[in-house]
N, C-alpha and C positions, 0 to 999 in steps of 0.2 A: 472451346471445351470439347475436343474431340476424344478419341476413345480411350481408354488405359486398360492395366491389366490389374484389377480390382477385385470386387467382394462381388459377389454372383445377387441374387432376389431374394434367397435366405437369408444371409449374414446380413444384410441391410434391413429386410423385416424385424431379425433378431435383433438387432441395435438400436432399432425405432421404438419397436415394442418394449425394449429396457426402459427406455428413455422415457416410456409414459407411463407403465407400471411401476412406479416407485414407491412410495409410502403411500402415498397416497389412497390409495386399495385400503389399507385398513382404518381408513376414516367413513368408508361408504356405507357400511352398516350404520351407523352413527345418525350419517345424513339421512337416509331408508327411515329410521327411527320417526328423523322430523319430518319429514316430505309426505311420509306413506308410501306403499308400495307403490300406487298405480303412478301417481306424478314422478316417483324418484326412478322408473321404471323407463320414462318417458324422457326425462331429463338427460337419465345416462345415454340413450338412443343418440335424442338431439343433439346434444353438446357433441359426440362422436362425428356426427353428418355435418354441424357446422366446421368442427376442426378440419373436417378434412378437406372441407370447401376451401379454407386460409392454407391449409398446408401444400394443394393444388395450386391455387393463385400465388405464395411465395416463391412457390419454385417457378414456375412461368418464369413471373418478373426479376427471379435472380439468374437466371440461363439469360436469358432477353440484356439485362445490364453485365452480364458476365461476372456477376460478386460472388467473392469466393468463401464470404462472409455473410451473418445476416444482418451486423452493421453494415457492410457495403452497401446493400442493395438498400437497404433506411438510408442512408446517404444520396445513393443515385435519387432515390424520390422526393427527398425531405432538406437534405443540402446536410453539414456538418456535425452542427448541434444536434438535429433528432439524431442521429450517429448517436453521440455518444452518450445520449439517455438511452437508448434502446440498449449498447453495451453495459450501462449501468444496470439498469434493470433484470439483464442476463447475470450480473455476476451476483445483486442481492437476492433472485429467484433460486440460482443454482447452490450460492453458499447457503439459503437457508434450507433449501432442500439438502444437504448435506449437513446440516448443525441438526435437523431433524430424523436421518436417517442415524445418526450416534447416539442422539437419545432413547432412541428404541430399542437400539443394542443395548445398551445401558440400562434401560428399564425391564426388559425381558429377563435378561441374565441374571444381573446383578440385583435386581429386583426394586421396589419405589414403597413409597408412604404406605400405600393400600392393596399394593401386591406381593407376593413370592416371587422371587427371581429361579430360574430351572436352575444355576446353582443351588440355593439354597436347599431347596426341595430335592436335591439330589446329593448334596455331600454336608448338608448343615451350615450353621453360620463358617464363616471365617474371612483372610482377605479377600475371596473373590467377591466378599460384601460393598467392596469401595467401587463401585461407579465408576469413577476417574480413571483407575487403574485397569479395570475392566476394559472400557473404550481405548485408553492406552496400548495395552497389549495387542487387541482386536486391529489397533490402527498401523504399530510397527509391523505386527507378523504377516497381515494381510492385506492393508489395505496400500497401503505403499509401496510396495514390488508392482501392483496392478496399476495404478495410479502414475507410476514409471513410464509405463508404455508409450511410445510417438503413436502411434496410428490407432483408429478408433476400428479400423478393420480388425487389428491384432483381437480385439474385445469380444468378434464375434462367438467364438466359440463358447468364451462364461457368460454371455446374453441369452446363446442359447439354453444354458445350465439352469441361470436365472428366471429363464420365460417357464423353462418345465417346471422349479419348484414354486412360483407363481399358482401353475394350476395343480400342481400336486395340494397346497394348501387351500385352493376352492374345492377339488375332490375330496377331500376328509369333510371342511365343513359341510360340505351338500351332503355329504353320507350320514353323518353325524343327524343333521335337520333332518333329514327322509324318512331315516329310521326312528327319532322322536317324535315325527310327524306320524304318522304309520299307526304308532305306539296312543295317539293321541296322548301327547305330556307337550305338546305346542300351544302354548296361548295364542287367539286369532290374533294375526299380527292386521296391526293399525292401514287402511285402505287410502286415507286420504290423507293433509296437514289440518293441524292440529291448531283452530285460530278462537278456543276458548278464554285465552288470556294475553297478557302484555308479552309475557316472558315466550311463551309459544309464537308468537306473530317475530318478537326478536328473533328466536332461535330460527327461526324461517330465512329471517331475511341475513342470517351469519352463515346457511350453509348452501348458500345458491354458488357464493363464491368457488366454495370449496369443488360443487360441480364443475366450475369453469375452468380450474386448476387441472381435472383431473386428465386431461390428452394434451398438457401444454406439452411439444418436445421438438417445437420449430428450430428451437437453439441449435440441435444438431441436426438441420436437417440439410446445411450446406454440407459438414465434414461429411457425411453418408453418403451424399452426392457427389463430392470430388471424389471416393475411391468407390464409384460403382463403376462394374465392368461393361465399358459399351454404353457409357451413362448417355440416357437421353429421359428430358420432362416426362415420356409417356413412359418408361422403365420405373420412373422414379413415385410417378401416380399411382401405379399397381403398386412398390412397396407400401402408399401412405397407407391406400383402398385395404389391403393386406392386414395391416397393423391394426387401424382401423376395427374391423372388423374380429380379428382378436380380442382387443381390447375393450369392445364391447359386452360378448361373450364372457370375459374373464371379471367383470366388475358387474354384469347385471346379476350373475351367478353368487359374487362374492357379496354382495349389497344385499340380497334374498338370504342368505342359507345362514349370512352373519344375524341378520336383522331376524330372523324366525329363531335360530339357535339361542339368541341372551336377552330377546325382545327389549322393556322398557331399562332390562340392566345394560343393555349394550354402550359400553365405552365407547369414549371420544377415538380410542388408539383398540380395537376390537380383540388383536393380541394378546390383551393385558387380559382380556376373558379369561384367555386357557390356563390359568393355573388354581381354576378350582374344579369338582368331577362333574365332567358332562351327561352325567347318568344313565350311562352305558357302557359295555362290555371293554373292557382295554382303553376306561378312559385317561388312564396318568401316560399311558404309553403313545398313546394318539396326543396328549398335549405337547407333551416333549416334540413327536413331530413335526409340527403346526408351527408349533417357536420355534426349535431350531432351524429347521428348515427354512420358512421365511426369515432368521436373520441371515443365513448365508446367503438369499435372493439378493438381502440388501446392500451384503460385501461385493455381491456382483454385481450390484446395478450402479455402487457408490463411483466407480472407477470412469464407469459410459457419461455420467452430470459431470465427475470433475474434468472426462476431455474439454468439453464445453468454455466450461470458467474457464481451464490456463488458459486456451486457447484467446479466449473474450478478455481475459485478464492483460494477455502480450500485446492483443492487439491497441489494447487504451496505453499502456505503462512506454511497451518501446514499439510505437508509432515509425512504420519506415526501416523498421530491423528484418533482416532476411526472416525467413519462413520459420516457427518452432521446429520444425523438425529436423533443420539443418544447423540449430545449435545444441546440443547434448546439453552443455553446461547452464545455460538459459534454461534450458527444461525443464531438468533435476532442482536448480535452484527454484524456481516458480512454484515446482509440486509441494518443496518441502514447507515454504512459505504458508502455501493455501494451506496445507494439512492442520498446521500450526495452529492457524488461526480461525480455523472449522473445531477444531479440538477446544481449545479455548471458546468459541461459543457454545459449544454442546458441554459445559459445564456451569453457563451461564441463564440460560434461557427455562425457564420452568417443566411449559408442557407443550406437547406438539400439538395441539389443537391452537395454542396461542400462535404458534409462527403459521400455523398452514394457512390462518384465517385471514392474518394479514397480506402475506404472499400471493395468498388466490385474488384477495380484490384489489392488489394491484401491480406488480411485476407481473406474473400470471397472466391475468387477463389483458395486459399490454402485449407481450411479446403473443402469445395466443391470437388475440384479435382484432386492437388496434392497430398495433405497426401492419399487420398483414392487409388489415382494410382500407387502412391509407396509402401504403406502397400501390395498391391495385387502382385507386381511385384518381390519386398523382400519375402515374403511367398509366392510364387506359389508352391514352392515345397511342402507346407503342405495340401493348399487347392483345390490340383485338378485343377488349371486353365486352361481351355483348351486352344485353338493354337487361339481363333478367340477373345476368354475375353483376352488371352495375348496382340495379338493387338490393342484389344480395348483400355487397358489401356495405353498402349505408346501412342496411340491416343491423349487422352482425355490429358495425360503428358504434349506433347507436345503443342497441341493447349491451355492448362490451360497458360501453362510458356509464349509463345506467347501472349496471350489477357492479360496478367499483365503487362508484357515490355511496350507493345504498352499503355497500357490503363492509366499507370502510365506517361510513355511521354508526351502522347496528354494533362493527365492533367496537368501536371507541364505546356506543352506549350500552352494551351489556359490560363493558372491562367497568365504568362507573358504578352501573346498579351491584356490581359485585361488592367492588369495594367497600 
């Protein structure tokens, strides 16, 4: 893996940080709700310091096995089969983060059961009321010229677009909270969890997952690595450390300002808040921003998950075929498939809290922390792991396996108690 002529420290921060700021963010207020501040405060930290611990140790052990993939390097450590669950699991995390990222379009715009769509409240009923058609348009006019692209480099520049309106939309919220804060019209928000009842103790144990989901972005963190410039492990640890650290910042902020601004009403999808008046100065006009804005983060972040799948998709389907990016025709046809059948599920699936909850305790938290903790534990003997990264990873093993049990449980048993 010697050097090329690639994406610089930026573009790669920018591409990493897409890659884990995705929807995800607006489930955190949600979670903040259940956890409390001081624990969900604490959680967002940790899970940031663990991820970056695996996303460190993956890259190690895939330079050291030279994979160019992150089923390769599951392969080098685990033999064939953990391969291609690991490629599975990449494609039902990435498709479902993608069937989630159209519902939101979907639901923002076009509007849902209990919400306004910013059509509606902007030009009155009519066809922009269909859903379908909605995600439709949004999918031909934009998302698929972008979704075209060979190189995940090409992307940097709307990652970058993406990362700014990211915090453009935690700058309004926190401005928004400060100034009601200030004003005293903030009810004290909740400090600790909340384990008065059955339903609270559940709601606990369905949103730890969703913590665990929230910096999974190991999928692409070969492609970022094959077109960095002058790539070497330690170039590549300063973009994780980089990211990281973003992304921390951008979801403690977002998790706080959501969670104080809508308190006990704070939706599963927090979005869905802004379309009633935030009781202050320019609030119709600060909503429209907040929505618009974060859906076009989402047109840009959808394009960085789908390099991922085709990529994860070519490599399972044609095993042994030259590189995607040296077939065009391969390409295009793979893109237009996945698109297809991403569209067809984001007309299928209810609400985004039902696919995030299953995805985080288990796609998620595999590609996140168990393949990375077992890649490390099967190779130690090639890459140096000392006695305390040894620990670490049985760590990180065991508490991963644990929050999938439980997180899968709690979902099956709150989906029953619903019913």
């Amino acid at each position: 893996m010697g050097p090329n002529h690639g994406s610089g420290i930026p573009g790669a921060v920018f591409n990493l940080t897409t890659t884990v700021i995705g929807a995800g963010i607006m489930a955190l207020p949600a979670t903040m709700k259940v956890l409390g501040v001081v624990l969900g405060i604490v959680l967002i930290v940790l899970m940031g310091i663990l991820s970056e611990i695996s996303v460190e140790l993956l890259v190690r052990f895939s330079v050291l096995c030279k994979a160019s993939s992150y089923g390769e390097v599951v392969q080098h450590a685990m033999g064939r089969p953990a391969r291609i669950l690991s490629e599975i699991c990449i494609i039902v995390n990435n498709a479902g983060v993608l069937v989630v990222y159209l519902i939101i379009m979907g639901d923002v715009m076009s509007g849902s059961v209990h919400h306004l769509g910013v059509f509606d409240q902007l030009m009155g009923n009519g066809v922009w009321d269909q859903r379908k058609l909605v995600i439709f348009v949004v999918m031909v006019v934009f998302l698929a010229p972008l979704c075209s692209l060979d190189k995940i480099d090409s992307l940097s520049l709307t990652s970058a677009a993406s990362v700014a309106l990211a915090v453009l939309f935690v700058i309004v919220t926190f401005t928004v909270a400060f100034i009601k804060l200030v004003e005293g019209r903030i009810d004290a928000p909740r400090m600790a969890p909340d384990f008065s009842s059955k339903t609270a103790i559940l709601d606990l144990l369905v949103v730890i997952p969703i913590m665990t989901n929230a910096y999974v972005c190991h999928f692409n963190l070969q492609p970022i690595y094959n077109e960095l410039e002058q790539r070497s492990p330690q170039k590549m640890n300063r973009v994780g450390r980089y990211t990281t650290i973003l992304c921390i910042l951008v979801y403690s902020s977002t998790a706080i300002s959501g969670y104080l601004l809508f308190g006990k009403d704070t939706e599963s999808d927090v979005l869905t808040n802004f379309d009633k008046d935030l009781g202050i100065r320019f609030s119709s006009a600060l909503n429209y921003i907040v929505r618009v804005g974060y859906i076009l983060h989402l047109i840009l972040v959808f394009p960085v998950i789908h390099f991922s799948l085709r990529q994860t998709v070519d490599a399972l389907v044609f095993e042994g075929s030259p590189p995607l990016s040296e077939s065009r025709k391969r390409s295009l046809g793979l893109t237009v498939v996945l698109l297809v059948l991403i569209y067809i599920g984001s007309t299928m699936i209810p609400s985004i809290w039902t696919a995030f909850k299953f995805t985080g305790a288990t796609t998620a938290v595999s590609l996140g922390f168990i393949f990375p903790s077992l890649v490390a534990l099967r190779l130690s003997h090639q890459g140096d792991l000392s006695y305390g990264e040894w620990i670490l990873s049985w760590l990180m093993l065991v508490l991963a396996v644990t929050v999938s049990v439980v997180g899968v449980v709690g979902n099956i048993y709150s989906l029953e108690s619903n019913s």
